[in-house]
C-alpha positions in Angstrom: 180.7 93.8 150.6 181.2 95.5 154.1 181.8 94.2 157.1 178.5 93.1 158.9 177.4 95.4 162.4 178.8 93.9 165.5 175.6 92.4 167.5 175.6 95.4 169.4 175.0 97.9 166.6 172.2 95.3 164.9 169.4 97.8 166.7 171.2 100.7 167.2 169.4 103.4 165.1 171.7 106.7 166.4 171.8 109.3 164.4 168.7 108.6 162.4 165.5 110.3 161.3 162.1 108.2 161.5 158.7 109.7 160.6 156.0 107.5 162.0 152.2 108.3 160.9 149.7 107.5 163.0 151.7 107.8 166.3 148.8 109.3 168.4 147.4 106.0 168.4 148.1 102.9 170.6 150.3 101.0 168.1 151.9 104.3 166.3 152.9 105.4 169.7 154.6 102.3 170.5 156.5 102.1 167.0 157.4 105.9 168.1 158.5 104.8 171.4 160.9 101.8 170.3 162.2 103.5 167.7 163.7 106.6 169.5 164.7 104.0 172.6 167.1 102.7 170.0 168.3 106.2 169.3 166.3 107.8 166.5 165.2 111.5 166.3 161.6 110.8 165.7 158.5 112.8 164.2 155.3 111.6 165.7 152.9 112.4 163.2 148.9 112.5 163.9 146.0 113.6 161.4 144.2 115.6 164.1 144.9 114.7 167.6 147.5 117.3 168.1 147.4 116.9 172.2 148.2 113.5 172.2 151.5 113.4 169.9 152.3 116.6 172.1 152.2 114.4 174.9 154.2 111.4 173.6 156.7 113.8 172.2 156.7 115.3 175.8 157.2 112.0 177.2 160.1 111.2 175.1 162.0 114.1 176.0 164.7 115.1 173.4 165.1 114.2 169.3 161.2 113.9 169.0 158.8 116.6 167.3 155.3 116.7 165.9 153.7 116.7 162.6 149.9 117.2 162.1 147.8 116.5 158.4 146.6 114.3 156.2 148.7 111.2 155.2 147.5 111.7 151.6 147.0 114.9 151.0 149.5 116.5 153.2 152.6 114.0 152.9 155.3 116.1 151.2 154.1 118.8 154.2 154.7 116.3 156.9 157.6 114.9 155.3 159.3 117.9 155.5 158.9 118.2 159.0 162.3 115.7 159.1 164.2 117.7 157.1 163.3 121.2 159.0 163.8 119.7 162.2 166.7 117.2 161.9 168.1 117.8 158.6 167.4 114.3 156.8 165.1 111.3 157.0 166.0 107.6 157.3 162.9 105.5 158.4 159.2 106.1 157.7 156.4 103.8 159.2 153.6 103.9 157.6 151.2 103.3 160.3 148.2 105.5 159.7 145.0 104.4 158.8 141.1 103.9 159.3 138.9 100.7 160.1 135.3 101.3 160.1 133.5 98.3 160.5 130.3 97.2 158.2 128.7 94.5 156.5 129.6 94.8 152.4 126.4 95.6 151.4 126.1 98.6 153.8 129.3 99.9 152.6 128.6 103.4 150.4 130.7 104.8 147.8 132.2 107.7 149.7 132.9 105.5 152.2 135.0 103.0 150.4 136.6 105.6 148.8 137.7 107.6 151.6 138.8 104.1 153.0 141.0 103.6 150.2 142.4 107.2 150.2 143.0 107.4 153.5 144.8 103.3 154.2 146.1 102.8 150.7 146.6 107.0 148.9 147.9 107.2 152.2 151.2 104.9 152.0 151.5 105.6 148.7 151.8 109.2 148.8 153.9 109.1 152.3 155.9 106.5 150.5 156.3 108.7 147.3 157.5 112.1 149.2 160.1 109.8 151.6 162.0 108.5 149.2 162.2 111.5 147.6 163.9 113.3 150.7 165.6 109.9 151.1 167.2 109.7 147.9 171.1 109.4 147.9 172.0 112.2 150.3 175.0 110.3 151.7 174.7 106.5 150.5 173.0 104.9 154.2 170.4 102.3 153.6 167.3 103.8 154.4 164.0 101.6 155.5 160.6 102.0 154.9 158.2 100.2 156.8 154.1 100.2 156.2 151.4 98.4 159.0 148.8 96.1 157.1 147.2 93.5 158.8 146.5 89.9 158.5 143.3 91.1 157.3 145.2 91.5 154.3 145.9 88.0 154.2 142.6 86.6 155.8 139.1 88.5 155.8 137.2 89.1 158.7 133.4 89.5 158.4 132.4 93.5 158.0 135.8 94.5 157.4 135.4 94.0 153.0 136.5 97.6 152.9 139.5 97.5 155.5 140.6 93.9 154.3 141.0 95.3 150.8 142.9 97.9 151.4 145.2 95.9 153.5 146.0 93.5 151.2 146.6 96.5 148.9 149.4 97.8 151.2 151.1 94.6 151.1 151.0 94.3 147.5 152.3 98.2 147.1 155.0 97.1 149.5 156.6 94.4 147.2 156.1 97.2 144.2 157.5 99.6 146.4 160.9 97.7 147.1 161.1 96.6 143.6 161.4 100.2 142.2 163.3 101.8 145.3 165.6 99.3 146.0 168.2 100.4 143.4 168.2 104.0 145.3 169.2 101.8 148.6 165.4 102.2 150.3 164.3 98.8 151.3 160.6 98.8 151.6 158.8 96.0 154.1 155.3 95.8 155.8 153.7 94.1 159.3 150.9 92.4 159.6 149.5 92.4 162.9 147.0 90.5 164.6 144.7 91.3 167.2 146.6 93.6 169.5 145.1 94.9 172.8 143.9 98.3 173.5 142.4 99.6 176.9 138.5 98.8 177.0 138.9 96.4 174.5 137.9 93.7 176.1 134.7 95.1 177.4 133.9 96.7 174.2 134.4 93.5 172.1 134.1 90.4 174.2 133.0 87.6 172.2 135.5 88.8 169.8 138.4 88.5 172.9 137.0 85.0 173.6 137.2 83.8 170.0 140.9 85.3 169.1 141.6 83.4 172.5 140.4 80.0 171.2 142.4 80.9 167.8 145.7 82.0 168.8 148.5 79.3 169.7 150.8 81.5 171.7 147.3 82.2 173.8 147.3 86.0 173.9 146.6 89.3 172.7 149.4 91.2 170.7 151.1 94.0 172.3 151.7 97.1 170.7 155.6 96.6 171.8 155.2 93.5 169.9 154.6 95.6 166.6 157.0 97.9 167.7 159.7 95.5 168.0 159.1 93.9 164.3 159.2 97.5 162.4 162.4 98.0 164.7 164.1 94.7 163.3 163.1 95.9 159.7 163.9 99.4 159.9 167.4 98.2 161.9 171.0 97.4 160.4 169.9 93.7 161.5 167.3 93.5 158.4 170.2 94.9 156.3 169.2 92.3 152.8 165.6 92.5 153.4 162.9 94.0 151.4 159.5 93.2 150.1 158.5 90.8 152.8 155.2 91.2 155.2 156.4 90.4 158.5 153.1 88.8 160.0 152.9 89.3 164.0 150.2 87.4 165.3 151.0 84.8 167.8 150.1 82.4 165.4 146.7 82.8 164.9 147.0 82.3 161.2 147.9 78.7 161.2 144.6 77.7 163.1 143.0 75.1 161.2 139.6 76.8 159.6 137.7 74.4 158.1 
């Protein structure tokens, strides 16, 4: 066995390549954020807001590019986008998805199924071309995490079709690490709770008032709070994990429900 990372190299992710989907958006661009402040060259991806991972790319100066498609169909396109820009790829987040919101019996078929393809094709595809490119090019551990939800764990009312799908990530995780763990890729999601967006709480107040009368640690998430879990996962410091679903939600899933 080797010698354990000194505590100051636990985070340290210099020299790596992280692909993070999703990143135009308010968690994905913190996940993109994090992980380049501990030294990665990162590719934000987006599926069609090209202006705004321009802009965080902009914002993080050097080491960062863009990628632009869909997570399903385009993946070994965007994957690519690593390799022609850095020369390898280490980390992927899996971060991009959809959540319409509608009561079950409202929900169409094209509509579940473009769910589906979009949260769970999605990771799997992304997932599929990565460890492809990340397969035994020079022995390093590489890291693959996926965002779920603790909707995956707990439903929500009008949110069948995103709840599903969620749970589906988390169950593809612990597939995932199984199978790619013997090429060195450990493969671990995050399940998030409610985390705070701007106009959230004016759009959604009762919604604000009931997570605040849920939640022990008495506050919204953060997407830095995210951020910081795929960072530990993706990081030397998770070094012997994979298949675990980190859950990140101020402890709102221990609230008594019944």
């Amino acid at each position: 066995m080797n010698a354990p990372p000194p505590v100051t190299r636990l985070l340290d992710l210099s020299g790596l390549v992280a692909i993070v989907t999703g990143a135009s958006g308010n968690i994905g661009a913190g996940i993109a954020r994090r992980l380049h402040e501990a030294g990665a060259s990162v590719v934000a991806h987006a599926g069609h807001d090209r202006a705004a991972v321009e802009s965080l790319c902009g914002e993080l100066g050097g080491r960062a590019v863009t990628a632009i498609g869909d997570v399903e169909r385009d993946a070994r396109a965007i994957c690519s986008v690593a390799f022609e820009s850095f020369g390898r790829l280490d980390i992927l987040v899996n971060n991009a998805g959809i959540q319409p919101v509608a009561p079950l019996a409202a929900i169409g078929r094209d509509e579940l199924n473009e769910l589906l393809r979009v949260n769970v094709g999605g990771v799997a595809a992304m997932t599929r071309e990565a460890a492809a490119l990340m397969n035994g090019h020079d022995g390093v551990t590489r890291a693959i995490v996926n965002i779920s939800s603790i909707e995956g764990l707990q439903p929500a009312y009008d949110h069948s079709h995103y709840a599903a799908s969620k749970a589906a990530v988390i169950m593809h995780t612990r597939a995932a690490a199984l199978e790619l763990g013997q090429v060195g890729i450990r493969v671990n999601s995050v399940s998030p709770g409610l985390i705070d967006a701007e106009g959230l709480d004016a759009a959604w107040p009762e919604g604000i008032a009931r997570w605040h009368a849920a939640v022990p640690l008495e506050r919204l998430g953060h997407p830095t709070d995210v951020a910081d879990a795929v960072l530990f996962l993706a990081s030397p410091a998770a070094r012997w994990v994979s298949g675990a679903n980190l859950v990140v939600d101020g402890g709102v899933l221990t609230h008594n429900t019944w």
